[in-house]
KEVO-559794 format. One line per field, with one value per atom (N, C-alpha, C): residue in one letter; chain; atom name; x, y, z. Coordinates in steps of 0.05 Angstrom, whole numbers, plus 5000, padded with zeros to 4 digits. Example, Ala and Ser with C-alpha at 12.3 -4.5 7.8 and 13.67 -1.06 7.14 Angstrom:
% KEVO-559794
r A / A / A / S / S / S
c A / A / A / A / A / A
a N / CA / C / N / CA / C
X 5264 / 5246 / 5264 / 5257 / 5273 / 5258
Y 4886 / 4910 / 4934 / 4955 / 4979 / 5001
Z 5156 / 5156 / 5156 / 5142 / 5143 / 5157
END
This chain:
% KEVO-559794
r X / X / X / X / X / X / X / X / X / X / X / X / X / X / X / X / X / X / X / X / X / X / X / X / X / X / X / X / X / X / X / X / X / X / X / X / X / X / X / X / X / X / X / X / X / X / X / X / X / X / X / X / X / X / X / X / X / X / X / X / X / X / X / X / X / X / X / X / X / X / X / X / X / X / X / X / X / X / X / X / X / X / X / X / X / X / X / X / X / X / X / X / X / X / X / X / X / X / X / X / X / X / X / X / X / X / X / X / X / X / X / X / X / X / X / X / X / X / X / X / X / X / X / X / X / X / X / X / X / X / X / X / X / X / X / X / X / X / X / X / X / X / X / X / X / X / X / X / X / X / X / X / X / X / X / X / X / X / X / X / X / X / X / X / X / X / X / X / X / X / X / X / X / X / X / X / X / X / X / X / X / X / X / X / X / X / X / X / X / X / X / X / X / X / X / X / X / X / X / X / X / X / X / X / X / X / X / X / X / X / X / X / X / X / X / X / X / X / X / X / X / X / X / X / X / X / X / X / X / X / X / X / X / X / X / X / X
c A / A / A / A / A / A / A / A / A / A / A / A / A / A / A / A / A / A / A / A / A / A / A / A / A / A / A / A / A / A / A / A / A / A / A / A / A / A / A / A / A / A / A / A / A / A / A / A / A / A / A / A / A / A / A / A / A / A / A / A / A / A / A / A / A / A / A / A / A / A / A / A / A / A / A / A / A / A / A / A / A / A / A / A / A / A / A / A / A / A / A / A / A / A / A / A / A / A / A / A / A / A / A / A / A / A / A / A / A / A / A / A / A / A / A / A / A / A / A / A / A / A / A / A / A / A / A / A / A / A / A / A / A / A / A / A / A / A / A / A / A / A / A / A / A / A / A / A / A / A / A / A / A / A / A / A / A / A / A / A / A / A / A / A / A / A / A / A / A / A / A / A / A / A / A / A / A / A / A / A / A / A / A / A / A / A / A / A / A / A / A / A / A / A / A / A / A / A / A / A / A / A / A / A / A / A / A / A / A / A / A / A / A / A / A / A / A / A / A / A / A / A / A / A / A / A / A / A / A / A / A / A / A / A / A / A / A
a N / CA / C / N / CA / C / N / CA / C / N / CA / C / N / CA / C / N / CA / C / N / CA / C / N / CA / C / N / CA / C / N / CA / C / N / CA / C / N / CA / C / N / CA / C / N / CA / C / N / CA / C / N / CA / C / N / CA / C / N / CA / C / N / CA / C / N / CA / C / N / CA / C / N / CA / C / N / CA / C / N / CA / C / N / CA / C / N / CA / C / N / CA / C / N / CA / C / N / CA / C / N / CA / C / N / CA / C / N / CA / C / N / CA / C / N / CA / C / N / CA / C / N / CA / C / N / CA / C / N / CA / C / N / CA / C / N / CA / C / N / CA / C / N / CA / C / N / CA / C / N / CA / C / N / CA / C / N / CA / C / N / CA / C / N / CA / C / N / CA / C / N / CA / C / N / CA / C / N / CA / C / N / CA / C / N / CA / C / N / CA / C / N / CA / C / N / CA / C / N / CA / C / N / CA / C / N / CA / C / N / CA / C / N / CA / C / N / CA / C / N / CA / C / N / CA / C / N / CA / C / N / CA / C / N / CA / C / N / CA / C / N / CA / C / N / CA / C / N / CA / C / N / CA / C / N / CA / C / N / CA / C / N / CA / C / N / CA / C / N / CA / C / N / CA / C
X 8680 / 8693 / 8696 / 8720 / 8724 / 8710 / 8705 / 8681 / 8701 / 8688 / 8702 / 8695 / 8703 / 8695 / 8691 / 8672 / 8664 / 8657 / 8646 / 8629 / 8622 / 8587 / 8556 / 8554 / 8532 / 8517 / 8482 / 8476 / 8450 / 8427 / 8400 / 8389 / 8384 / 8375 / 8380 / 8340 / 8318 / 8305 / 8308 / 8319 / 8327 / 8340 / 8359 / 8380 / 8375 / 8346 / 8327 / 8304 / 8293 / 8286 / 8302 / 8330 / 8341 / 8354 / 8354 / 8362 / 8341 / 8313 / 8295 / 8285 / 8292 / 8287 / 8315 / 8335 / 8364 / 8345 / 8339 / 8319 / 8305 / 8291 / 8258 / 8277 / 8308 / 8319 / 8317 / 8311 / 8313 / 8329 / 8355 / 8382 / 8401 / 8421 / 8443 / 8451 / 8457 / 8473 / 8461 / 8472 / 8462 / 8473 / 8505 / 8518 / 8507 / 8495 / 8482 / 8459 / 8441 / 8422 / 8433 / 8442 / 8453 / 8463 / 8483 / 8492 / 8475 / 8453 / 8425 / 8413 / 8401 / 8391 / 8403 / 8429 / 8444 / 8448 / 8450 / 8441 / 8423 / 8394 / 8376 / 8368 / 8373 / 8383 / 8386 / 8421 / 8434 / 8416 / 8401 / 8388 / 8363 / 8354 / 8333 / 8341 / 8363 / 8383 / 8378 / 8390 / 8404 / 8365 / 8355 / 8320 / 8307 / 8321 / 8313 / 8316 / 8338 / 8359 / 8335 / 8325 / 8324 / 8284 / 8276 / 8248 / 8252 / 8274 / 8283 / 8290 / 8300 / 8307 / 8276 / 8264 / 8234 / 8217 / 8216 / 8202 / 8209 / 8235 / 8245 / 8227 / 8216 / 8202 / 8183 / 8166 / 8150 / 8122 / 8105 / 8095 / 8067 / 8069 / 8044 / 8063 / 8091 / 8105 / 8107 / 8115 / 8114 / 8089 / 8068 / 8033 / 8032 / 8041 / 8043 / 8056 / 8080 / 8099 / 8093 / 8082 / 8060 / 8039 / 8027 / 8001 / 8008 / 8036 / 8046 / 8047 / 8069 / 8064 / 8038 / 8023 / 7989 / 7981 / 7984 / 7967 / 7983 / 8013 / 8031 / 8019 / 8014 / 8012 / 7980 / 7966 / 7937 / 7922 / 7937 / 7922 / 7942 / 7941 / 7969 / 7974 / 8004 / 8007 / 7999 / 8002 / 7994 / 8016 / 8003 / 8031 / 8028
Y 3223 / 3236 / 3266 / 3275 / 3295 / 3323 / 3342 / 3371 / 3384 / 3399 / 3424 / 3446 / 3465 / 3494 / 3510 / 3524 / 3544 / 3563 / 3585 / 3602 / 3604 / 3606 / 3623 / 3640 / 3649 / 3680 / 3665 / 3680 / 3670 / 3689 / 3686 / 3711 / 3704 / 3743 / 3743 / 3732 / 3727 / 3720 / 3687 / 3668 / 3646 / 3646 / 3656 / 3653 / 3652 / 3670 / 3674 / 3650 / 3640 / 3612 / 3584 / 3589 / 3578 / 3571 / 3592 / 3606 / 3590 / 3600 / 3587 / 3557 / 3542 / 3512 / 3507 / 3515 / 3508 / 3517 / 3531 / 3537 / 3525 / 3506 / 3494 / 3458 / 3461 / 3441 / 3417 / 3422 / 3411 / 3403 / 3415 / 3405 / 3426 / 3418 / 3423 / 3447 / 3454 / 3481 / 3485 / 3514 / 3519 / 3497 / 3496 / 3479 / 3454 / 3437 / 3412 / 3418 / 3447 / 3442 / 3445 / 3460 / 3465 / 3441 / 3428 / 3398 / 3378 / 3379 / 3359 / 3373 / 3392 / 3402 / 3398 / 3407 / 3401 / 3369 / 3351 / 3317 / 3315 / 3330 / 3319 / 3323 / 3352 / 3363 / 3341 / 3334 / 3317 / 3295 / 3291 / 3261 / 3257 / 3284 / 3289 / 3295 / 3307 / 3311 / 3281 / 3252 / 3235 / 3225 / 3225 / 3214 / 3226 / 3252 / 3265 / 3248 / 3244 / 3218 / 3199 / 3191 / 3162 / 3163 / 3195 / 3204 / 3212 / 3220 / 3230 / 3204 / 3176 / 3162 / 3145 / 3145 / 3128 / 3149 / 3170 / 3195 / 3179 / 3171 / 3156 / 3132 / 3119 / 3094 / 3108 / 3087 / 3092 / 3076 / 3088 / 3078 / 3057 / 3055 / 3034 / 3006 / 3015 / 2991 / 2980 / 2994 / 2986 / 2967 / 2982 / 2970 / 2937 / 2946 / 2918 / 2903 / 2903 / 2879 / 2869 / 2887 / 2879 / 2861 / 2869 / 2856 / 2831 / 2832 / 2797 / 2780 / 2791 / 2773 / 2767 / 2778 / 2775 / 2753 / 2754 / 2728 / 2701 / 2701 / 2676 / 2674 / 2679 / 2677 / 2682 / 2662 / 2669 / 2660 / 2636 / 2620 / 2627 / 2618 / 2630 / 2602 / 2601 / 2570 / 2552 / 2539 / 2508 / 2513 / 2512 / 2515 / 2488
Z 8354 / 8331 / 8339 / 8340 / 8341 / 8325 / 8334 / 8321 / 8311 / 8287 / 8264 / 8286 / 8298 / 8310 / 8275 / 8275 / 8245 / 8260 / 8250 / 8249 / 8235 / 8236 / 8217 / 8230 / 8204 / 8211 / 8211 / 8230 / 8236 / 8238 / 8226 / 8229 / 8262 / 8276 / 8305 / 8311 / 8296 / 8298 / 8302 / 8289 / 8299 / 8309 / 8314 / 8339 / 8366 / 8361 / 8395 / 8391 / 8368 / 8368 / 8386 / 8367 / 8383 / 8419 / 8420 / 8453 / 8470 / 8458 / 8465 / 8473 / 8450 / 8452 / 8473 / 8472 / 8498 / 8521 / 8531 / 8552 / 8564 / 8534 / 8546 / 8558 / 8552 / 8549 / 8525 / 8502 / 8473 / 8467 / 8473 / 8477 / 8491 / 8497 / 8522 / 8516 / 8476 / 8484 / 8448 / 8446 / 8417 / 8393 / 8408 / 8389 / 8382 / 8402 / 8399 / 8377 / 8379 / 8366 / 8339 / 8324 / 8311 / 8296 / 8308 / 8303 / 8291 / 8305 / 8310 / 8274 / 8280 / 8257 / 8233 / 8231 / 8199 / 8196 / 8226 / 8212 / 8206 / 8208 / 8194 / 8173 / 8166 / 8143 / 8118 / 8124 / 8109 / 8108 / 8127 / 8131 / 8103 / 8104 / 8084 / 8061 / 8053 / 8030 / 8014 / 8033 / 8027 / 8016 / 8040 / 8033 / 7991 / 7983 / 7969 / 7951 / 7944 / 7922 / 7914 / 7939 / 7928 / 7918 / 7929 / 7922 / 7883 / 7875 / 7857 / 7832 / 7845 / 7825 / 7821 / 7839 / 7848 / 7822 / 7825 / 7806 / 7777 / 7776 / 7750 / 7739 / 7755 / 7746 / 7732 / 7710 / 7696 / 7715 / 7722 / 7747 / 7724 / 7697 / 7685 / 7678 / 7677 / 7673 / 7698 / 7721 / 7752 / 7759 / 7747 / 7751 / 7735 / 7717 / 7699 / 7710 / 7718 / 7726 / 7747 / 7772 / 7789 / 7794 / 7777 / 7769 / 7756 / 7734 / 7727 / 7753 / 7773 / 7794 / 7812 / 7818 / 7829 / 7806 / 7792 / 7773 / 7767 / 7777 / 7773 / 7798 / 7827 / 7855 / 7858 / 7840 / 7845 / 7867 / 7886 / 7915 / 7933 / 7956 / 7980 / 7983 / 7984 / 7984 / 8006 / 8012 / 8037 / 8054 / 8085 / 8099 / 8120
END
């Protein structure tokens, strides 16, 4: 897939973070890290959602409905 060219502004304290890890070889060029970092970013963005709708459950009704199935499934069946 073809790359957007942008420009940021970056503070010059990470920028020499960055410089750094290209160095230690972390990755190939700033741009990769850069790249790399804002997918995981997004990656954790997308992770947030689903920490956020989970927060939504009522976790004694969760416990309860739970616990209904543990008592319909009281032996492990015959195999």
């Amino acid at each position: 897939m073809p790359s957007a060219k942008i420009a940021i502004s970056i503070d010059p304290e990470d920028l020499s973070q960055v410089d750094d890890l290209v160095r230690k070889g972390v990755a190939a060029s700033r741009s990769q890290l850069i790249q790399e970092a804002v997918r995981d970013r997004l990656a954790r963005l997308r992770r947030t959602r689903l920490a956020e709708e989970c927060a939504k459950l009522d976790p004694e009704a969760e416990r309860a409905d739970a616990e209904s199935w543990l008592v319909a499934e009281s032996s492990w069946p015959g195999y």
